[in-house]
C-alpha positions, 0 to 999 in steps of 0.5 A, a space after each residue: 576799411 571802414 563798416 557803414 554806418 547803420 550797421 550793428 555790432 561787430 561783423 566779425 568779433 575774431 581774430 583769426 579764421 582758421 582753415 577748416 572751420 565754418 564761419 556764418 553769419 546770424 540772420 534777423 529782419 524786421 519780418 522775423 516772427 516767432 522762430 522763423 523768417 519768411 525771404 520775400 520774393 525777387 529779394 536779394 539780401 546782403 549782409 556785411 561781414 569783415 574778412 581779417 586776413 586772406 583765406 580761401 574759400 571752398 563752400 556755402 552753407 545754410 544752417 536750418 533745423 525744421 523740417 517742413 519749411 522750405 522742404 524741395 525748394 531752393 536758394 542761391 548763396 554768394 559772396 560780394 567784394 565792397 565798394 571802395 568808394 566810401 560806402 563799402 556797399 555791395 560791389 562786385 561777385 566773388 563767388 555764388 552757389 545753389 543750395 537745395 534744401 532736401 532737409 533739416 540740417 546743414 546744406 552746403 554746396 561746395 564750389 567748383 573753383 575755390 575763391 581767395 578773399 582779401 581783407 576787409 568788407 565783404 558782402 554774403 547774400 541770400 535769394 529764395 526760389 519761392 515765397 515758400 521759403 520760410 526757413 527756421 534755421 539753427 539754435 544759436 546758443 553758446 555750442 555753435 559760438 566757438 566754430 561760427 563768427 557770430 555776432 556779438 550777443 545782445 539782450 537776455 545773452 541772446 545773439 546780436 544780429 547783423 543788419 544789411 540791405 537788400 535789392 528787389 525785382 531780382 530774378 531767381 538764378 544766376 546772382 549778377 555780377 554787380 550787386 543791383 541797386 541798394 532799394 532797403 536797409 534790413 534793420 533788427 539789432 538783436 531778438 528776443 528768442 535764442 534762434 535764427 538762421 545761418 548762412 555761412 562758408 567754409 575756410 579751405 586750408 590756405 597754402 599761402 598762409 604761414 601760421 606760427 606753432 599756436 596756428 595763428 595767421 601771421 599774415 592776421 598782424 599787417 602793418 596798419 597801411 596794409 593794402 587790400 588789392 585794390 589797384 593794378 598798376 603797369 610799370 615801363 614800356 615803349 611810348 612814342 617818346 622812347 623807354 618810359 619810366 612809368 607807372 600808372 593803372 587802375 583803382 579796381 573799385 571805380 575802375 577809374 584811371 590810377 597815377 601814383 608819383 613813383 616812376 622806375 629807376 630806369 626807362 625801360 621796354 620788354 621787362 618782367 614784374 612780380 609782387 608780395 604783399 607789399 611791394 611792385 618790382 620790375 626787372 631786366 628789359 631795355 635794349 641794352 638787356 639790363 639786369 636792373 630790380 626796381 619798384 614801388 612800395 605800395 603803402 607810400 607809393 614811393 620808388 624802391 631801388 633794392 640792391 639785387 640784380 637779375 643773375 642774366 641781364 636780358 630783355 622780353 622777360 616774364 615774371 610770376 611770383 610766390 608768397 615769398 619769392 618772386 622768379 624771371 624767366 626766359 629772355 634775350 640776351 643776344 639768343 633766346 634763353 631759358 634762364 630763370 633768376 630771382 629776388 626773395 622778398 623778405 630780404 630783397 636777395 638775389 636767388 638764383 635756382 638751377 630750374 630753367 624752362 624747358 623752351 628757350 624763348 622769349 616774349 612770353 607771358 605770365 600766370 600762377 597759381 599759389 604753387 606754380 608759376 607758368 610762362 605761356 607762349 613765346 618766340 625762337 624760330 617761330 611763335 611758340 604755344 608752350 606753357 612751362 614753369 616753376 614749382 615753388 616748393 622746390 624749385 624744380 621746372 613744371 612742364 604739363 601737357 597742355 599749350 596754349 590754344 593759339 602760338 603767340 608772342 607778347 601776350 600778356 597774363 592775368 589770373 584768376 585766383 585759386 582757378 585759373 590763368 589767362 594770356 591775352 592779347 599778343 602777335 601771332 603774325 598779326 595782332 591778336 585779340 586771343 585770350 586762353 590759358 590754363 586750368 590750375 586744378 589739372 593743367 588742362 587747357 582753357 579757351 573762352 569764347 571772349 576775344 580782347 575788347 581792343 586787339 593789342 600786340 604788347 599789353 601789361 596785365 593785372 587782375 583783381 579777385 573777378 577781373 583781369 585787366 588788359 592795359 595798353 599794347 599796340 595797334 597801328 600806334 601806341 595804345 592807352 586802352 584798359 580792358 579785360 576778361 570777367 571770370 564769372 562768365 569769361 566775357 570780355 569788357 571795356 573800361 573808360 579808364 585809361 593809361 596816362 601814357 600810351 605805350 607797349 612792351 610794359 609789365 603789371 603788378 596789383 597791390 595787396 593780394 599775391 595772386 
């Protein structure tokens, strides 16, 4: 993603973030005097910052050494994805926390849910609780370089700052979803004086990332077409003209319609998809219960038809995925199974474990975790609460306590990475609008108060890092509608996009990001 222009020095000179190091970002204004800096009310700073490879992060951090400044008060620190609409401004929140300031040293605030960032620019912020705020924070000198992604340093071998932008007339607490209004540039290349202020996070050890024996991140060496999330797209379905080969969705950044020119292989409703990294699948579905895998390659958008088939050929399927593998389960073949079959990523093999669910049914949806996948609800003799699954690690069925708040078929899954895992949307006897799922951390139940914008019985879900999206479904006709859940407040909202053909029964997959 391309660093704006006005922004000095390089947001962050390393190759890597390993887990467990801290990596901060080196804070100076036009305001700064002497060995301080005073954080003007109602004014909340944003600085860039380049994420080279998908790490997930677990806490916030401001750096200070003087005591007396600042003592008692507060600050809110968070993280913002960028905008991807040319400017790479400030978009969307990620995560944010509050940091007392009880004394000198380092502050932190670990987060509740920790929060997965993807490659390229993000935005971490800063407001102060009080005019007071004056915060001296920690020498800069070569000690701190090896464990901070510091800027580069500038004159007199001190540290190079990083300029930013700010919004004013922000109110003290919660950070707001969506970055406010761009009103000044904060502009200072670099001091005079070894000292300024940090503030940084923590990298959590990452599951989902392969490091090779010198603890290099592979996944640091994408091709240069590497996506970074940035659309969901939904494959297949039923449309007024039969079984529809389509896929269309939304560019996350603008949330505005997406219609790549790849199609499916094969028309089909009722069908599962999975993702890596790099490539969309779709499997099974049509009323003829096909075993057929096809798909799209996301950096040239263009069809893939690998030669591994579902092991059962089946319909009303659902498929959740690892970083290296991508699993279907349960289905209609002329009963309600509980089979679940595969494809490996890396070769585009068919895998086949013994783990089967632990209810046959059908119609069900789909979430996971970066350790477990869970179908959620379902049809056999009756609409069906159950949340069952998969253990990645070794391949062995999960079934945890928990169920679904409302028994429901055709609900569709979104996730929220790191946290949790919502099924939207549905047929529970009529047409519903429930959202609820899953806790990740101890598989307890969770039930917003939010219900979907449009009640759909049949939609496709997909999800970026703060959002889940609900696309199209059935009501009284078929629908072309993209709405969805905000994680941060489990709010409920509605987009202008819009599918380019309206249909239910479909599948979705979002490029980039495994979750």
């Amino acid at each position: 993603m391309r660093i704006p222009e006005g922004i000095k020095g390089s947001p962050f000179p390393y190759g890597m973030m390993l887990p467990g190091n801290e990596y901060g970002w080196c804070i100076g204004t036009s305001e700064d005097y002497g060995y301080g800096y005073t954080m003007t009310l109602q004014r909340l700073y944003a600085y860039p910052m380049f994420i080279p490879h998908s790490v997930v992060v677990d806490r916030l951090i401001i750096e200070w050494v003087f005591s007396g400044w600042g003592v008692g008060k507060a600050a809110r620190v968070g993280i913002y994805e960028a905008k991807n609409d040319g400017t790479n401004f400030p978009g969307k929140l990620v995560c944010e926390a509050e940091i007392t300031l009880t004394a000198q040293g380092k502050r932190t605030a670990d987060l509740a849910s920790p929060v997965r960032l993807y490659p390229g620019i993000h935005w971490i912020v800063i407001i102060g609780n009080d005019t007071s705020v004056q915060l001296y924070m920690s020498y800069m000198g070569p000690h701190f370089f090896g464990s901070h992604g510091i800027e580069q340093y500038g004159s007199g071998g001190y540290p190079e700052f990083i300029n930013g932008v700010y919004a004013d007339s922000v109110t003290y607490g919660a950070l707001p979803s969506d970055f406010p209004t761009i009103t000044g540039w904060i502009s200072n290349n670099s001091l005079t004086n070894p000292w300024g202020w940090v503030i940084s996070f923590r990298v959590k050890p990452d599951p989902d990332t392969v490091y090779s024996g010198a603890n290099i991140p592979l996944s640091f060496l994408p091709a240069s077409n590497y996506y970074t999330g940035e659309l969901g797209l939904v494959g297949g379905g039923l449309a007024s003209g039969g079984d529809s080969a389509e896929i269309d969705g939304i560019k996350f950044s603008s949330e505005s319609n997406y219609n790549p020119s790849a199609a499916l292989q094969s028309g089909r409703r009722n069908l599962a998809a999975v993702h890596s990294s790099t490539k969309g699948y779709w499997a099974g579905g049509s009323l003829s219960n096909s075993n057929e895998i096809d798909g799209m390659d996301f950096s040239t958008e263009t069809a893939i038809n690998p030669s591994a088939t579902l092991k059962t050929g089946r319909r009303s399927l659902a498929g959740v995925h690892s970083t290296t593998k991508g699993y279907f389960g349960g289905g209609w073949t002329t009963v309600a199974v509980n089979e679940i079959d595969g494809i490996q990523f890396s070769d585009e093999t068919a895998v086949d474990p013994s783990a089967t669910l632990y209810n046959n049914r059908y119609n069900m949806g789909s979430v996971n975790s970066s350790t477990k996948g869970y179908w959620g609800g379902g049809y056999d003799t009756n609409y069906s609460s159950e949340i069952d699954g998969i253990q990645f690690s070794d391949e062995t069925a999960v079934n945890p306590s928990t169920t679904l708040a409302t028994a429901r078929r055709n609900a569709a899954g979104v996730n929220y990475p790191g946290t949790r895992g919502y099924f939207g949307g549905g047929h529970s006897g009529s047409v519903s609008g429930e959202i609820d799922g899953i806790n990740f951390s101890d598989e307890t139940q969770q039930n917003p108060s939010a219900s979907l914008w449009n009640y759909v019985d049949g939609p496709g879900g997909t999800n970026s890092t703060t959002r889940g999206y609900f696309m199209g479904g059935y009501n009284a006709g078929y629908q072309n509608y993209v709405d969805g859940l905000q994680y941060s407040d489990e709010s409920s909202f509605n987009t202008s996009a819009y599918l380019s053909v309206a249909r239910y029964y479909l599948a979705g997959v979002q490029t980039g990001g495994i979750l």
